[in-house]
N, C-alpha and C positions, 0 to 999 in steps of 0.2 A: 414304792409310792405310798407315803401315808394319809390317812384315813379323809381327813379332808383334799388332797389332791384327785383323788378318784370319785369323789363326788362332786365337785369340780367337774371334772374331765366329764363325767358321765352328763351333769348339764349342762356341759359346752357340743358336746355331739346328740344329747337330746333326743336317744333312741335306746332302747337296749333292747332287741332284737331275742327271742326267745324262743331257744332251740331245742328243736327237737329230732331225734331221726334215729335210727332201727339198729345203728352198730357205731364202732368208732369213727372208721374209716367216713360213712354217710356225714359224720357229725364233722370230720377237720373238715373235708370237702365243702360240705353248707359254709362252716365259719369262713373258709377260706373264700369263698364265692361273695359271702356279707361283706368281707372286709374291702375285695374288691371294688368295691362299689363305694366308699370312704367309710363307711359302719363300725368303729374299730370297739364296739362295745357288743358283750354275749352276755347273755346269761345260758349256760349249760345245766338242761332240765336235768335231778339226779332218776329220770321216765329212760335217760339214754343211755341203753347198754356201755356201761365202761365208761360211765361219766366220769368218775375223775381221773381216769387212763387219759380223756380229751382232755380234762385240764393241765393233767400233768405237762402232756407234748405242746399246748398250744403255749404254757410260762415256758418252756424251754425253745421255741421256734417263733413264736410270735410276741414279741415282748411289748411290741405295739399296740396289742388288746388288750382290751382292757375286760377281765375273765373272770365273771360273777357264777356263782351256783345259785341252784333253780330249783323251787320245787322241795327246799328243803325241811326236813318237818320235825327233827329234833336234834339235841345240839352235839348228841354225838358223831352224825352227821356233818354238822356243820365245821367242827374241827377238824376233823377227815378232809374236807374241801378245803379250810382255811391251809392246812400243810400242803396240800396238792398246787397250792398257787393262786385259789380264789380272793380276789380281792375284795368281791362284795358278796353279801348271803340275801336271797330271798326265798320268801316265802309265802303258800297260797293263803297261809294264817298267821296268828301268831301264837306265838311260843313261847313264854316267857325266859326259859331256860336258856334257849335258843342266842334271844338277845342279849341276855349275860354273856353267853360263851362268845359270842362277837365282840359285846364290850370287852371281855379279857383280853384279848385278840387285838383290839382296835381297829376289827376293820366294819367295814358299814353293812349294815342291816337293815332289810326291806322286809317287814313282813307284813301282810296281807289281813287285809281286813275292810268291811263292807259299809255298814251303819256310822251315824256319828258318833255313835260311844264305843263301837270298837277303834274308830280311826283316832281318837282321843283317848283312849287307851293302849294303842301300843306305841304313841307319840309319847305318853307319858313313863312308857316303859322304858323310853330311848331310843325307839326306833328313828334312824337318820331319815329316812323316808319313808312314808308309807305306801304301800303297794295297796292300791283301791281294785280289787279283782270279786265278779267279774263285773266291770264296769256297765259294761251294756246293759247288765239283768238290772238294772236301777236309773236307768234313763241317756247313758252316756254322759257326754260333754256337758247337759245338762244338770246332772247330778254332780260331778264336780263342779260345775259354779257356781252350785246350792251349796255344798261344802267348804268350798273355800272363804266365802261370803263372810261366815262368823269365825273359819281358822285361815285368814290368813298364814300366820306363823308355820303353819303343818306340810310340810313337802308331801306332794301327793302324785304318783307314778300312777296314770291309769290304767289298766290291762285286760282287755276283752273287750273286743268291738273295737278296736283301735285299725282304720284302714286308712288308704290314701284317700279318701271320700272323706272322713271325720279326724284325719291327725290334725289340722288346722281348728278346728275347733275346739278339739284338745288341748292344744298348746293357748287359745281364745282364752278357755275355760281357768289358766293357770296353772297348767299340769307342770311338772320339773321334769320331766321326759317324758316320751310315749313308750310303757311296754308293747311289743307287737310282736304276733302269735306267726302261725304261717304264712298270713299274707302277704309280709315279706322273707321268712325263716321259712321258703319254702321245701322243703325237703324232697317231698315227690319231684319235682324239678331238678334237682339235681338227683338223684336217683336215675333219672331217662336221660343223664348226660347233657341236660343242660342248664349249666348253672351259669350261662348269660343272664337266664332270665330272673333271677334272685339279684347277680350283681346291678341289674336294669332298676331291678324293684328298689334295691338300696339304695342306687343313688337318686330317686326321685323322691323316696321319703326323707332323704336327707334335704336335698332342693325346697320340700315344703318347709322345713323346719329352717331354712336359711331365708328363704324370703319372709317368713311372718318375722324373723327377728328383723331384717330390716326394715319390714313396712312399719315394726312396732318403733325403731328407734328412727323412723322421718318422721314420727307423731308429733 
C-alpha cells in the first residue's frame, strides 16, 4: 500500500488504537480483539516486549491492518519497523532524522509535538501528520481548535485524553483521527480473558466516528 493509500485508509477508519501490553502473545491477542470490533488500524508501542516480533506476524497474518509503530524515537529504529512491515512511524516527539529515514522509505510519519511552533515545525519537516500528544495536558478538544484555527493545512492526530466521553469533540475540533490510549487498547482486559470487552469498546468508538461523519455530511 503506498504512502498516501494508508493515510487514507487511516482517516477513513478514524482511530488508531495504541498498543500496549507485557509480551507478544498479550499484544496479537489485544490487536486481534481491536480488529474484532471493525478497528483495522494499530499502532504497536516499540514499550511492547517484541514489538516488531508483533509486527512481523500481524504483516504475515493479518494483512488487513493497517500496522504503524509507536513510540519510536530514532531512525534506526524506525527502519527496523519500516522492514518488519510498518507502514506508518510515530512518535511521542520529533526527530528530525527520524522523518528523513521515513521520507526515504515513503512511508508516513507522525511525530509528536505540543506547542504551535513545534506543530509547525515538524509540519514543516514533512511530517504527514502530526501527532498532538499529550493533548489533554493543554486543554483537549479545546486546544485543537485553537490549533487548527490559524493551520488549517496541518493534519493533527490528538493523543491523550482521547475517550468515548471527548472522541466527538475531537473529531468537532478537526482532528484526522483520534490516537487512543487504553481506553479502548485495553490490555488488562484481555489479559483476564476477556477481550469482548475491547472488541465492545472498538466498535462504539468506531460508531461515534461514523455518526459524526454523517451528522457532518446532512449539514
Amino acid at each position: 500500500m503506498k504512502k498516501a493509500e494508508v493515510l487514507l485508509a487511516m482517516q477513513e477508519i478514524g482511530l488508531v488504537p495504541v498498543l500496549r501490553a507485557e509480551s507478544v502473545e498479550r499484544a496479537l491477542a489485544l490487536a486481534e480483539a481491536i480488529a474484532a470490533g471493525g478497528v483495522t488500524c494499530l499502532e504497536i508501542t516499540m514499550t511492547v516486549p517484541g514489538a516488531m516480533q508483533v509486527m512481523r506476524k500481524l504483516a504475515e497474518t493479518r494483512p488487513d491492518i493497517l500496522i504503524g509503530a509507536g513510540t519510536v524515537l530514532d531512525p534506526e529504529t524506525a527502519r527496523m519497523c519500516i522492514l518488519e512491515g510498518a507502514q506508518f512511524v510515530v512518535s511521542p516527539a520529533l526527530n528530525l532524522k527520524t522523518v528523513e529515514m521515513c521520507q526515504r522509505y515513503s512511508i508516513a510519519v507522525l511525530p509528536g509535538a505540543l506547542t504551535p511552533t513545534e506543530i509547525v515545525t515538524a509540519w514543516q519537516a514533512g511530517a504527514d501528520v502530526v501527532k498532538v500528544f499529550p493533548a489533554s495536558a493543554m486543554g483537549g478538544a479545546s486546544y485543537l481548535k485553537s490549533i487548527k484555527a490559524p493551520l488549517p493545512q496541518v493534519e493533527l492526530i490528538p493523543t491523550g485524553g482521547v475517550s468515548l466521553a471527548t472522541a466527538e469533540d475531537f473529531l468537532k475540533a478537526g482532528a484526522f483521527a483520534l490516537g487512543v490510549g487504553a481506553d479502548l487498547a485495553d490490555a488488562k482486559s484481555v489479559a483476564e480473558g476477556r477481550p469482548e470487552v475491547v472488541t465492545e469498546s472498538a466498535r462504539r468508538y468506531l460508531g461515534i466516528v461514523k455518526t459524526y461523519r454523517a451528522k457532518l455530511a446532512a449539514a
